[in-house]
N, CA, C and O atoms as a Tripos MOL2 file, in Angstrom:
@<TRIPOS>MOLECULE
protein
  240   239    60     0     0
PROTEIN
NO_CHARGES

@<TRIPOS>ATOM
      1 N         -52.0840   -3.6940   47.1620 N.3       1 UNK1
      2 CA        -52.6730   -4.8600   47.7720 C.3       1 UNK1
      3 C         -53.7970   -4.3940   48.6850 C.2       1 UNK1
      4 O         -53.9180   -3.2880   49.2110 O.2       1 UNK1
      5 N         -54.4130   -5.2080   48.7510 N.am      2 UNK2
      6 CA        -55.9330   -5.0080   49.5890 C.3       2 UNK2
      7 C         -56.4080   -6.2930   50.1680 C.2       2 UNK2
      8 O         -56.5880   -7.1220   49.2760 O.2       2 UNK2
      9 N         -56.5850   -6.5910   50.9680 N.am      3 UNK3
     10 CA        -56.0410   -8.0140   51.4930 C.3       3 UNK3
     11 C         -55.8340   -9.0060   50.9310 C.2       3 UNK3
     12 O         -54.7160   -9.4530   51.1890 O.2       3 UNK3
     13 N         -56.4590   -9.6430   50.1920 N.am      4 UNK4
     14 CA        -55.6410  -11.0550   49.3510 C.3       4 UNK4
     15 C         -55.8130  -10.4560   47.6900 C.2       4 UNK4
     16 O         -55.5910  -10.9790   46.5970 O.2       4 UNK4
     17 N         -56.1620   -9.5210   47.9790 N.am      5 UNK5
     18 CA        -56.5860   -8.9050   46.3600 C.3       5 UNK5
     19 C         -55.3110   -7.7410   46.1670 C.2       5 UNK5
     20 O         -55.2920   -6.6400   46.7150 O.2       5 UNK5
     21 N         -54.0400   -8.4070   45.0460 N.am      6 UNK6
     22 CA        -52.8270   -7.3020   44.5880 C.3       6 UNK6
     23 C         -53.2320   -7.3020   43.4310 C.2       6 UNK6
     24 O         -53.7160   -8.1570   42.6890 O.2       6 UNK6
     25 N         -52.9130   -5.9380   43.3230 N.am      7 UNK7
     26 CA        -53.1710   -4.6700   41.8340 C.3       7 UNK7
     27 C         -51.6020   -4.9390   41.1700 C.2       7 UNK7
     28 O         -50.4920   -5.2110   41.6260 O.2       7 UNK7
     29 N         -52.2080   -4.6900   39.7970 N.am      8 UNK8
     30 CA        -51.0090   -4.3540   39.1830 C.3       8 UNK8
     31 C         -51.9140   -3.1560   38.4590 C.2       8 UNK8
     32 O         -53.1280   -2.9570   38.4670 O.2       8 UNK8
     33 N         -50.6720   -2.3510   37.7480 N.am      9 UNK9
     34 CA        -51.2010   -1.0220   36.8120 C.3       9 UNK9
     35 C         -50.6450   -1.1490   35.8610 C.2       9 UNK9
     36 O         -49.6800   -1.9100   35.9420 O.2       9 UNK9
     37 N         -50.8800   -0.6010   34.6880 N.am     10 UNK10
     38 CA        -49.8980   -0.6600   33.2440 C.3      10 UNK10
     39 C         -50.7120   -0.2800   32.3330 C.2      10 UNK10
     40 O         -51.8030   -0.8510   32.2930 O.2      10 UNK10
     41 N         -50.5070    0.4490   31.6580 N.am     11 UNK11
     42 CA        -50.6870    1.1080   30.3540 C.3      11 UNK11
     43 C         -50.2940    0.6000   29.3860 C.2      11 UNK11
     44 O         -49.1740    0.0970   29.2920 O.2      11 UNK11
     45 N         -51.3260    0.6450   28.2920 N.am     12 UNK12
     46 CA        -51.3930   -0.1510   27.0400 C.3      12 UNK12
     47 C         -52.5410    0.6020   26.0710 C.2      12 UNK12
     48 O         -53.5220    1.3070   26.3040 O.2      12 UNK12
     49 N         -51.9020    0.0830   24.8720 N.am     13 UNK13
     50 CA        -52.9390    0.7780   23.5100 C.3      13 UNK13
     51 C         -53.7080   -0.7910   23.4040 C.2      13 UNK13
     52 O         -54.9210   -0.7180   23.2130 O.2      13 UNK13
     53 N         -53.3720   -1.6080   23.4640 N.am     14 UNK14
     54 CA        -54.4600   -2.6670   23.6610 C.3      14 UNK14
     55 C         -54.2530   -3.6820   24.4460 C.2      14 UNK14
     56 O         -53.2040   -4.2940   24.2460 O.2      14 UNK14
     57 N         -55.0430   -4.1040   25.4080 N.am     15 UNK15
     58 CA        -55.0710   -4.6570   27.0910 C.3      15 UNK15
     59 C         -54.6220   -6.2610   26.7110 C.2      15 UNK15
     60 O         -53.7670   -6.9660   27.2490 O.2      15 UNK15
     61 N         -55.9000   -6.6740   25.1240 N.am     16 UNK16
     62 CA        -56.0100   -7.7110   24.9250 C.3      16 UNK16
     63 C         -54.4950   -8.3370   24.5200 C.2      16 UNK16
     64 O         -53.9810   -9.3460   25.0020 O.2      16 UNK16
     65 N         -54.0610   -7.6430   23.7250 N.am     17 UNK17
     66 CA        -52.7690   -7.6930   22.5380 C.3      17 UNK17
     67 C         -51.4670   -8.1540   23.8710 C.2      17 UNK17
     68 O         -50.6860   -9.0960   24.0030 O.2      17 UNK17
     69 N         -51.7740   -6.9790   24.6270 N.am     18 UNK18
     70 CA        -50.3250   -6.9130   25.8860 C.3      18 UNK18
     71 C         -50.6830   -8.2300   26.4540 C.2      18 UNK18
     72 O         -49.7190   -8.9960   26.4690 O.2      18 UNK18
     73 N         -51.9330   -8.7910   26.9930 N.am     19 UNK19
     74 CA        -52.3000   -9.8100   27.6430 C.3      19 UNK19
     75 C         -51.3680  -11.2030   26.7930 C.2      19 UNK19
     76 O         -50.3740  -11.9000   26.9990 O.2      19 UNK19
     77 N         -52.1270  -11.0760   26.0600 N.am     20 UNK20
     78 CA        -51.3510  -12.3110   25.2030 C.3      20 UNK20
     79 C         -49.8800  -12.5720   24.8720 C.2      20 UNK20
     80 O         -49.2860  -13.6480   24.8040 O.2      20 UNK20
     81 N         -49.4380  -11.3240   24.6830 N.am     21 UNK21
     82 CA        -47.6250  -11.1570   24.6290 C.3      21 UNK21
     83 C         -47.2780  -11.5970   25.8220 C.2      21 UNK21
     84 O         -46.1970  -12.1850   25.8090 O.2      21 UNK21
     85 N         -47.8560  -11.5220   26.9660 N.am     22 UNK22
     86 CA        -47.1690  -11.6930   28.2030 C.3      22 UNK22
     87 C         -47.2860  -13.4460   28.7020 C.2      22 UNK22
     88 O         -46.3730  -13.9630   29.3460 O.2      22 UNK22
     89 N         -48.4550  -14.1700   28.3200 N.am     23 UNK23
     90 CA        -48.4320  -15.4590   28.1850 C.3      23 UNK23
     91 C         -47.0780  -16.6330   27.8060 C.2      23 UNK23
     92 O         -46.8160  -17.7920   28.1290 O.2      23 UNK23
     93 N         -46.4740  -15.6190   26.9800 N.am     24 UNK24
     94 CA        -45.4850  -16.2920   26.5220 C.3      24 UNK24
     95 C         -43.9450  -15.2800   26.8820 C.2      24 UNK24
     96 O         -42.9430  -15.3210   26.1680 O.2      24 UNK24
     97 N         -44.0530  -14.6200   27.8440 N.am     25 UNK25
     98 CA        -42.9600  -13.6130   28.0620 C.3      25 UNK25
     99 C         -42.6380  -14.9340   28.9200 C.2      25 UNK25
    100 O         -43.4530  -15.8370   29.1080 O.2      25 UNK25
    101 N         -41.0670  -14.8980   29.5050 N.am     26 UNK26
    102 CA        -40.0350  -15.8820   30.2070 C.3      26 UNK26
    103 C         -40.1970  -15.2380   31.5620 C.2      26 UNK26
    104 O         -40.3690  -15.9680   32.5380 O.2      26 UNK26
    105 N         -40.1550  -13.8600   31.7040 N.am     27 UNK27
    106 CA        -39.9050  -13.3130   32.9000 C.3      27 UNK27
    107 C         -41.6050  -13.7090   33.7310 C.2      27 UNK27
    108 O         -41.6840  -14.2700   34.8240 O.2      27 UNK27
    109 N         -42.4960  -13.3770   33.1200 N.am     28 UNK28
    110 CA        -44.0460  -13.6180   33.2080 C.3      28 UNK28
    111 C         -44.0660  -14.3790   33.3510 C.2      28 UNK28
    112 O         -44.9530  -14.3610   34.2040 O.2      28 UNK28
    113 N         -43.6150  -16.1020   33.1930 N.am     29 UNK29
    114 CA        -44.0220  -17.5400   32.8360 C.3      29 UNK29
    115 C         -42.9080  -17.7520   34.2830 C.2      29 UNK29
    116 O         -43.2040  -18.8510   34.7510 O.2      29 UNK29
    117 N         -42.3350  -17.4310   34.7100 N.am     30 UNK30
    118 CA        -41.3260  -17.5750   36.0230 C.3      30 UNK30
    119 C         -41.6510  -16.6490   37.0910 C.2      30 UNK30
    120 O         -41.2340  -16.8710   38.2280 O.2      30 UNK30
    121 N         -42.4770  -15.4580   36.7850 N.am     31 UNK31
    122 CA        -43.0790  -14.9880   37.7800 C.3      31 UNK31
    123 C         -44.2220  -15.7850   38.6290 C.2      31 UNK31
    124 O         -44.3850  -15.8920   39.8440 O.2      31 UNK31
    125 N         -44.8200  -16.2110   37.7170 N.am     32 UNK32
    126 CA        -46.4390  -17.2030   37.4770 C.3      32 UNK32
    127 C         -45.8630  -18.6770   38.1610 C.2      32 UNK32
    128 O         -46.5450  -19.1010   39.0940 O.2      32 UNK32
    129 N         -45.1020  -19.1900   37.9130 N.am     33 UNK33
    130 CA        -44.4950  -20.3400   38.3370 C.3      33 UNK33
    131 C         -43.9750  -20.4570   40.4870 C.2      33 UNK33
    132 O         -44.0940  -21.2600   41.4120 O.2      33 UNK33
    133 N         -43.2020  -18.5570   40.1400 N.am     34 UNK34
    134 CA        -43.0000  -18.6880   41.4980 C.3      34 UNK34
    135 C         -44.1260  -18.5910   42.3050 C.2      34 UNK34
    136 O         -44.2900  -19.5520   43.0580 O.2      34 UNK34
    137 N         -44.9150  -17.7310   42.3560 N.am     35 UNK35
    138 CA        -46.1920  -17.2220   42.8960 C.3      35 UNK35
    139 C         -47.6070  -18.0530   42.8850 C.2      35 UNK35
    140 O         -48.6930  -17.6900   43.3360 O.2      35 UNK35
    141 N         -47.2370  -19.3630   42.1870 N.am     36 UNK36
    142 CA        -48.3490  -20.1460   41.8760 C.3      36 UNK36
    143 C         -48.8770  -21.0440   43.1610 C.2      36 UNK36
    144 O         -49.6670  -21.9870   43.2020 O.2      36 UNK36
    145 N         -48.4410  -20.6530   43.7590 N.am     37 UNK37
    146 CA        -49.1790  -21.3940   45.5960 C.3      37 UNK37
    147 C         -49.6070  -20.2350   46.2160 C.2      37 UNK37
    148 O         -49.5170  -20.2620   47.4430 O.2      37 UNK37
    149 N         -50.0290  -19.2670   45.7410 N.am     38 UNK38
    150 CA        -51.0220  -18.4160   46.0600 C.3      38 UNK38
    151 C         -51.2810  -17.4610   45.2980 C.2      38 UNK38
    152 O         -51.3970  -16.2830   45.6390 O.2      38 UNK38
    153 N         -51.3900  -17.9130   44.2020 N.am     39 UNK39
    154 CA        -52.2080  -17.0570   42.8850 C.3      39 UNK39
    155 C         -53.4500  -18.2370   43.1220 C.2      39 UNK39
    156 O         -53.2150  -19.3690   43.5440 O.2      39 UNK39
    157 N         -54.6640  -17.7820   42.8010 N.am     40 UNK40
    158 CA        -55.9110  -18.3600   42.4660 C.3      40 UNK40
    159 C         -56.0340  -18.4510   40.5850 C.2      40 UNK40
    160 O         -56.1570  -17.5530   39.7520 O.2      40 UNK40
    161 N         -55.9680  -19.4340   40.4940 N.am     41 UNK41
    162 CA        -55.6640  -20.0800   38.7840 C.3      41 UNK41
    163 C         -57.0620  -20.4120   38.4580 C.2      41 UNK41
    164 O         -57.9090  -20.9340   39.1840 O.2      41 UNK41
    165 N         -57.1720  -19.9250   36.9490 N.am     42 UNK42
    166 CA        -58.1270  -20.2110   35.9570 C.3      42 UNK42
    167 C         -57.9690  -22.0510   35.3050 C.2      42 UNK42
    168 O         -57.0050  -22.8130   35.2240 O.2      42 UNK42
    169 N         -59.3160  -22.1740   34.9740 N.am     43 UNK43
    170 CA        -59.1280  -23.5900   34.4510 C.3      43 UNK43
    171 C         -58.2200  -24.1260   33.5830 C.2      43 UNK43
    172 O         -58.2520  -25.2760   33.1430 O.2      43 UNK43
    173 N         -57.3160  -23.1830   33.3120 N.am     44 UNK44
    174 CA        -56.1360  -23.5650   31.7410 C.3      44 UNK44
    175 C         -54.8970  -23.6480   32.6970 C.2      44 UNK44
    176 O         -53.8640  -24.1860   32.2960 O.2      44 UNK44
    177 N         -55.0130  -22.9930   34.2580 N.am     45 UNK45
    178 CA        -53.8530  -23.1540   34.7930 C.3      45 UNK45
    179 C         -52.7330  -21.5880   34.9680 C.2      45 UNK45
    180 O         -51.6020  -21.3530   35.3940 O.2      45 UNK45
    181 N         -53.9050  -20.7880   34.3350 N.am     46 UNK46
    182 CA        -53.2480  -19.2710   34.3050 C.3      46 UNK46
    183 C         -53.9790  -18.4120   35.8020 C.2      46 UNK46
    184 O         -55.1000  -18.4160   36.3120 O.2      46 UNK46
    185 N         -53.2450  -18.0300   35.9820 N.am     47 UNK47
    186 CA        -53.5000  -16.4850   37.1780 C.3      47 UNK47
    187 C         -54.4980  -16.0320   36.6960 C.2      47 UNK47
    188 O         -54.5640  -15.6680   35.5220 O.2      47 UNK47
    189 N         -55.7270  -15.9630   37.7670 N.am     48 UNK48
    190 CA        -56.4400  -15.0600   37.5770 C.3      48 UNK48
    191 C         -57.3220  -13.7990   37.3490 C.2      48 UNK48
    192 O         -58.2410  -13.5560   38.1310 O.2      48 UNK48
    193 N         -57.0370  -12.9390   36.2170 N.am     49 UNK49
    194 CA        -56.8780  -11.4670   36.5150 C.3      49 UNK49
    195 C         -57.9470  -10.9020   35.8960 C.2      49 UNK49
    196 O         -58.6630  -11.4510   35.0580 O.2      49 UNK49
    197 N         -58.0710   -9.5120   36.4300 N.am     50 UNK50
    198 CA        -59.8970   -9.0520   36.0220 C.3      50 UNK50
    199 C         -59.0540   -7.5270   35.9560 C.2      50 UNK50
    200 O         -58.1500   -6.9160   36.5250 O.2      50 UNK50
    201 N         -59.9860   -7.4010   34.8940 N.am     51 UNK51
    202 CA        -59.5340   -5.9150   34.0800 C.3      51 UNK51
    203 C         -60.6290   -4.7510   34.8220 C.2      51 UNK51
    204 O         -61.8490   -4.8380   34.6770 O.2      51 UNK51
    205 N         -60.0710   -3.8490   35.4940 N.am     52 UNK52
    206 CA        -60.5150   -2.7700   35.7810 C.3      52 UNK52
    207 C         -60.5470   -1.8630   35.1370 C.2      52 UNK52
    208 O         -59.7110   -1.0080   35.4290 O.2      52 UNK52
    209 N         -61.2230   -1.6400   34.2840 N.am     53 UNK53
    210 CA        -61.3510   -0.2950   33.4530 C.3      53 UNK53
    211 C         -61.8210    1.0860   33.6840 C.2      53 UNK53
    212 O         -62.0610    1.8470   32.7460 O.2      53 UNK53
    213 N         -61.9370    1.3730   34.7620 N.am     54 UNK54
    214 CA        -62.4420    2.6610   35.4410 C.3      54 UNK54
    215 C         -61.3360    3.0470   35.8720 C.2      54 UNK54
    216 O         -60.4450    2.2100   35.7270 O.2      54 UNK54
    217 N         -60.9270    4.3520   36.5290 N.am     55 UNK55
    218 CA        -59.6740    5.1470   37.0360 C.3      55 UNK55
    219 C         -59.9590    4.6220   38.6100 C.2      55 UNK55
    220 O         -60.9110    4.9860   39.3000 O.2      55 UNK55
    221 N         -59.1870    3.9330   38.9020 N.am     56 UNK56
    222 CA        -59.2350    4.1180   40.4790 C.3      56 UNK56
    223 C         -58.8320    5.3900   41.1550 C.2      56 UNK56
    224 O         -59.5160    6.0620   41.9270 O.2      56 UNK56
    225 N         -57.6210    5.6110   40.7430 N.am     57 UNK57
    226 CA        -57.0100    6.7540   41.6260 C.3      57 UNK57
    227 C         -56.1890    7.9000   40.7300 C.2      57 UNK57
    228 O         -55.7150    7.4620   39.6820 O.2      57 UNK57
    229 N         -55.9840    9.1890   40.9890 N.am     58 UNK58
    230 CA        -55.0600    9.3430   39.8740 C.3      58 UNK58
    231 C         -53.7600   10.1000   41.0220 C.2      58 UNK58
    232 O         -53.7140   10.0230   42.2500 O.2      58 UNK58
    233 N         -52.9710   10.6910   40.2290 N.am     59 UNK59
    234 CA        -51.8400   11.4250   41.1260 C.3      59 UNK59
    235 C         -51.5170   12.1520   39.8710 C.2      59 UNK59
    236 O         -51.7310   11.8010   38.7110 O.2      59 UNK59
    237 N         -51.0150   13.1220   40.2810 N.am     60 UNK60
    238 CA        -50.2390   14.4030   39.4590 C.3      60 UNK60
    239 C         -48.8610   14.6390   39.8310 C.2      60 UNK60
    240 O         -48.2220   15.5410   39.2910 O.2      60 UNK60
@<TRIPOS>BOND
     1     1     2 1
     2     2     3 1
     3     3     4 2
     4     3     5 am
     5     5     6 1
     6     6     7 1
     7     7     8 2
     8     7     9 am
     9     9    10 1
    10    10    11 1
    11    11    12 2
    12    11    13 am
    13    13    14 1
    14    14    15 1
    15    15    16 2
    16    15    17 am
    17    17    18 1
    18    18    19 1
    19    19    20 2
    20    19    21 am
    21    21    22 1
    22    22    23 1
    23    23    24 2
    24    23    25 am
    25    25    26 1
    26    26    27 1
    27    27    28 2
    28    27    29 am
    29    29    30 1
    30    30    31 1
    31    31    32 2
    32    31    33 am
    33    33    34 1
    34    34    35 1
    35    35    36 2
    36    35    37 am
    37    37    38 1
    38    38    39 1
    39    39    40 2
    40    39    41 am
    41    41    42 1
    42    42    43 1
    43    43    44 2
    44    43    45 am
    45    45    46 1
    46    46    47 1
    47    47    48 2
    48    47    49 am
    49    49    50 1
    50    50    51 1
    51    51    52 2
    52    51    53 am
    53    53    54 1
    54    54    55 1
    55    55    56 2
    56    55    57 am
    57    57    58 1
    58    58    59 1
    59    59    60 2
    60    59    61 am
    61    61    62 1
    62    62    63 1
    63    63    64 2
    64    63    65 am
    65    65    66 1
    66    66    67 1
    67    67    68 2
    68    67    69 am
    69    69    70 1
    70    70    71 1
    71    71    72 2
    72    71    73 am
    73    73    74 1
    74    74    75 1
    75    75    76 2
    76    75    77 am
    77    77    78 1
    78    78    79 1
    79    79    80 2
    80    79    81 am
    81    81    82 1
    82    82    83 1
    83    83    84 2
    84    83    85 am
    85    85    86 1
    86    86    87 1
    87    87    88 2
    88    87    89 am
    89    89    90 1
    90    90    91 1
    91    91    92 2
    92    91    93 am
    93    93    94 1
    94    94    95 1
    95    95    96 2
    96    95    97 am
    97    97    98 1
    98    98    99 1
    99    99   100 2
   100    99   101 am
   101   101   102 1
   102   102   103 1
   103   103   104 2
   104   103   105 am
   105   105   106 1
   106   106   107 1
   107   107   108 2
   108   107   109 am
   109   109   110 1
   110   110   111 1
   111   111   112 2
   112   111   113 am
   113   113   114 1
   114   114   115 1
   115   115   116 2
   116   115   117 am
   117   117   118 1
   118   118   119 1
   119   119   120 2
   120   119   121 am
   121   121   122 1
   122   122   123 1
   123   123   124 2
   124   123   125 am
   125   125   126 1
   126   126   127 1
   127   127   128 2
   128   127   129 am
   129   129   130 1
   130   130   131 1
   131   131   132 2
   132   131   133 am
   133   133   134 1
   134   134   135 1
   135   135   136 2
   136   135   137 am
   137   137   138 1
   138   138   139 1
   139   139   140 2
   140   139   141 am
   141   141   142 1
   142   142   143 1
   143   143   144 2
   144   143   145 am
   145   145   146 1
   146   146   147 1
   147   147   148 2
   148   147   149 am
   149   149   150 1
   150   150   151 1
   151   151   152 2
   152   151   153 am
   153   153   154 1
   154   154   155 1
   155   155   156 2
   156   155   157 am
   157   157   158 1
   158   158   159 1
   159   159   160 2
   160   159   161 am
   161   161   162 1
   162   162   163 1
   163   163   164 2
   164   163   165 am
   165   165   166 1
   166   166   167 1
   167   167   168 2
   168   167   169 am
   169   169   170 1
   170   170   171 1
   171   171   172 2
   172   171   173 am
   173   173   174 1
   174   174   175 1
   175   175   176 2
   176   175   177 am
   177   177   178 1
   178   178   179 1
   179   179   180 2
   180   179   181 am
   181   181   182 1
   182   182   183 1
   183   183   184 2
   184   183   185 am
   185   185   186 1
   186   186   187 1
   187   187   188 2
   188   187   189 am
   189   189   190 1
   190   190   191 1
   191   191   192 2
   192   191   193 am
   193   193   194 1
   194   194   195 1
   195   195   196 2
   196   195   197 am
   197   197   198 1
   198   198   199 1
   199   199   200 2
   200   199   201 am
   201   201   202 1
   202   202   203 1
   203   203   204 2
   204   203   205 am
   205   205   206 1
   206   206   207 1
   207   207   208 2
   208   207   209 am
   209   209   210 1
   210   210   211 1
   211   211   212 2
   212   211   213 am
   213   213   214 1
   214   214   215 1
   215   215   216 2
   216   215   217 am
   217   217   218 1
   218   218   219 1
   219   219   220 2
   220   219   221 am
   221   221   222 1
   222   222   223 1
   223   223   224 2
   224   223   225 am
   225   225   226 1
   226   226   227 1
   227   227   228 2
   228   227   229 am
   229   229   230 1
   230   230   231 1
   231   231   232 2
   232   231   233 am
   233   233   234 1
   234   234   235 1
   235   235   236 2
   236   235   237 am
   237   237   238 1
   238   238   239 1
   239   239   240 2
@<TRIPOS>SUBSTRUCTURE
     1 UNK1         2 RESIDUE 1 A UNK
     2 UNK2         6 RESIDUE 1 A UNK
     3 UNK3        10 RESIDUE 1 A UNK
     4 UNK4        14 RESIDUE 1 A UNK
     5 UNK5        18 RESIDUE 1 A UNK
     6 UNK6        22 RESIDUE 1 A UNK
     7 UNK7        26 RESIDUE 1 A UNK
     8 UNK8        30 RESIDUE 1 A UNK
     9 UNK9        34 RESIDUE 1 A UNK
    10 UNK10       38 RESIDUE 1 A UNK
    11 UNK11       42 RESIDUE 1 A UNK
    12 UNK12       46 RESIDUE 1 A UNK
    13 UNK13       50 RESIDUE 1 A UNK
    14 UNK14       54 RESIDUE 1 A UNK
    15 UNK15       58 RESIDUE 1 A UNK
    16 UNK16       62 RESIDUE 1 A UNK
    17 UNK17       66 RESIDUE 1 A UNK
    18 UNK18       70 RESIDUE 1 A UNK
    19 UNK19       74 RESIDUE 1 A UNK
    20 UNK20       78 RESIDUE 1 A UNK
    21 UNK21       82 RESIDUE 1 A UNK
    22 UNK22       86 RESIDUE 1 A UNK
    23 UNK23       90 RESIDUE 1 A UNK
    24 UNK24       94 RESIDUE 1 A UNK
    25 UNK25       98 RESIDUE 1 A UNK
    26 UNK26      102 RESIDUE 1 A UNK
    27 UNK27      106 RESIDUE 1 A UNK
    28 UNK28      110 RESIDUE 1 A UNK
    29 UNK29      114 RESIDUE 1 A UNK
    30 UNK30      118 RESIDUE 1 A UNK
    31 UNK31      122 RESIDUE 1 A UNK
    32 UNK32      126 RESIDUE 1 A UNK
    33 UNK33      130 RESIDUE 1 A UNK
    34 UNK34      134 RESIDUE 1 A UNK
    35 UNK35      138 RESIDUE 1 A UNK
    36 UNK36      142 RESIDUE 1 A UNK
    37 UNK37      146 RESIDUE 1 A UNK
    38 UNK38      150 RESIDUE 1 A UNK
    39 UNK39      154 RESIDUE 1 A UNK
    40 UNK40      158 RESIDUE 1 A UNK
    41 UNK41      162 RESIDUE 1 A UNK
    42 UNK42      166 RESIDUE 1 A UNK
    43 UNK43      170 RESIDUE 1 A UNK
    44 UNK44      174 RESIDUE 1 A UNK
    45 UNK45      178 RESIDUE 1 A UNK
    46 UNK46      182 RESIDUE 1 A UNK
    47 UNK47      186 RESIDUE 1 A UNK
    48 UNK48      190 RESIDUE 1 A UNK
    49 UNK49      194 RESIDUE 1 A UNK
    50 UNK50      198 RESIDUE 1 A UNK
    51 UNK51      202 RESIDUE 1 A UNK
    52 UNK52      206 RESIDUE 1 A UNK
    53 UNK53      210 RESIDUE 1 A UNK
    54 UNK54      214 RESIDUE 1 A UNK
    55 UNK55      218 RESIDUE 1 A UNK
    56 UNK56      222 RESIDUE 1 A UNK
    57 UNK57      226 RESIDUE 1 A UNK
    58 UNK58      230 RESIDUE 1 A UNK
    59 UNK59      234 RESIDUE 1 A UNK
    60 UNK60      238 RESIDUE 1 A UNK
């Protein structure tokens, strides 16, 4: 987290593919539900999330 801006991380062979599986995941659709009075929502009513594709940080 970074002040109103929380990270998530996750690894995937395709960002798009995982994105869409998770639309319809139960645990995802009840996460989204609880958190939805302070998630900032897209016009369809979904969480708004932006793909970082650069390494922020790494650890060994």
């Amino acid at each position: 987290m970074d002040g109103t801006k929380l990270y998530a991380y996750m690894e995937v062979d395709d960002y798009h593919r995982a994105m869409k599986e998770l639309e319809t995941n139960p645990a995802n659709r009840k996460w989204q539900a609880f958190m939805s009075d302070i998630l900032a929502m897209d016009d369809k009513g979904d969480p708004k999330m932006y793909l970082i594709d650069e390494e922020v940080f790494h650890l060994e």
